[in-house]
N, C-alpha and C positions, 0 to 999 in steps of 0.2 A: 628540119625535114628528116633529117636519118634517125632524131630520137621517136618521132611519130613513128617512122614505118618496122622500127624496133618492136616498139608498144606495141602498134595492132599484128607484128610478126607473132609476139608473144602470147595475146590473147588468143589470134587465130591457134597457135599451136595447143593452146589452155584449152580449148573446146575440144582438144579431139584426145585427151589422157584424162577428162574427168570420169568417173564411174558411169555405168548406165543403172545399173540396179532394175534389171527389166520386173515386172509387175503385173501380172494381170487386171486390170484396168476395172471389172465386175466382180464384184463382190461375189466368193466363192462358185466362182466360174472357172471351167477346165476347159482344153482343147477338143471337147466334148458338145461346147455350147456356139458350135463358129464350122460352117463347111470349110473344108480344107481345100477344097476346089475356088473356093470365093476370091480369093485374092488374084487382077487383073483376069476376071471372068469377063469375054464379049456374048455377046452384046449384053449391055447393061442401061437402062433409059436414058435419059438426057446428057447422060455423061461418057456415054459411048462402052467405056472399060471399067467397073469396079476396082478403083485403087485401093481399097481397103479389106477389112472383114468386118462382118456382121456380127455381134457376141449378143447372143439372145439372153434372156433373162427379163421377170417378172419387172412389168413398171412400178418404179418408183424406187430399184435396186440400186445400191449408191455404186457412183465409180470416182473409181481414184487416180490417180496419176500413176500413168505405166512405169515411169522414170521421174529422177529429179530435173529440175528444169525451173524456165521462166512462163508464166503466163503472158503471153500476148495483146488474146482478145479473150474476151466473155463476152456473148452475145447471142444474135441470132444472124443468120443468112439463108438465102434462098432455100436453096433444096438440102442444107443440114441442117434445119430448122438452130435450135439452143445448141452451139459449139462453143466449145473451150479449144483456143490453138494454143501450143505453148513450147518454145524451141528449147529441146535437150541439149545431152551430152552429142559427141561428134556432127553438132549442126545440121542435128534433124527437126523437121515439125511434128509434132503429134498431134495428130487432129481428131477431136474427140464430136460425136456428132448425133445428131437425134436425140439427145436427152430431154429430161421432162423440164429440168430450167438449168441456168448455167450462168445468170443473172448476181446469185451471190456470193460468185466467186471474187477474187478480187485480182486486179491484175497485179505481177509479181514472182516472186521464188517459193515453190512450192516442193518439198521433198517426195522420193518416191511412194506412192501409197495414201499421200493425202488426199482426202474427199476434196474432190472438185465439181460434182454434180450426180444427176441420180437417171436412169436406165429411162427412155423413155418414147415418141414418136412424133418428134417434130418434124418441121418439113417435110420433106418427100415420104417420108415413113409413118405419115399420117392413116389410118384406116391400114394398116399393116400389125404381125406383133413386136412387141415392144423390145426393141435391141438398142446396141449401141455399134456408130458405125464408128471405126477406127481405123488410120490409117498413118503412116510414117513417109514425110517426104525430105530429100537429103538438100540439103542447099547447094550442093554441088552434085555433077552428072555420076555416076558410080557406072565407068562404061561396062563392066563386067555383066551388067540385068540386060546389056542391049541384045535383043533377039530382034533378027529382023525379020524373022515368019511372024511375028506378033502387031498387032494394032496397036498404033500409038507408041512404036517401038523408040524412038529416041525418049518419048516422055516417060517409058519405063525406068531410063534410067538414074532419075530420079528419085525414086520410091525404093522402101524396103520392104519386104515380105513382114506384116507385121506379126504370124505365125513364126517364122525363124528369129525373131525379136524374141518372142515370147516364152519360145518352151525353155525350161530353166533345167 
């Protein structure tokens, strides 16, 4: 019993001294191509609060992995239509979302920068232009984001600013 809670002490600690190697995720895309306002904008449709940002760019532009990490899912869901999830360094999600497919990716370790899928308007972003929504969620609460003038404020603290992620 104490050699298990060693091991998973270890790994848990492994997860939070690996690199991030942050990335911009669109193929030659700047802080340029994303409202700076976007992230945890209200009202936002069925989801109440924008947890992510929008990175515009022509469809069919590739995007790659913001960070090194594991792939999760490949697939499609509801209102992100073709997502790639894939858990980084310090036990965040990166959730990659509206692309054109997301299908051929494979699950697994994928380095920072690897092509994981291509810029596009699935789901909710259907009849919209063509972006990629992205958003960063922590596996544990980060009390430090909790605002409580804000909507959804315990669930903020959760997520990261995926703009303070970004800029390098």
């Amino acid at each position: 019993m104490k050699k298990t809670l060693t091991i998973l002490l270890f790994v848990f600690c492994f997860g939070f001294v690996l690199p991030e190697q942050p990335h911009i995720p669109v193929d030659n895309a700047t802080a340029k191509d994303w409202h700076p306002d976007s992230f945890w904008y209200y009202p936002w449709g069925r989801s109440g609060v924008h947890k992510g940002i929008d990175i515009f760019a022509g469809e069919g532009t590739p995007v790659h992995s913001s960070t090194g990490g594991f792939v999760l899912y490949s697939g499609s869901v509801d209102m992100g239509g073709n997502v790639v999830l894939m858990l980084g360094p310090r036990w965040r999600f990166h959730y990659f979302a509206h692309l054109k497919d997301s299908n051929n990716h494979r699950i697994g370790f994928v380095d920072a920068g690897e092509k994981i899928g291509a810029v596009g308007t699935s789901g909710n972003a259907a009849g919209k232009p063509a972006h990629l929504h992205y958003s960063i969620r922590s596996l544990y609460p980060q009390f430090w984001n909790y605002k409580a003038n804000n909507k959804a404020a315990w669930d903020r603290t959760f997520y990261v600013n995926p703009q303070r992620f970004l800029r390098l």
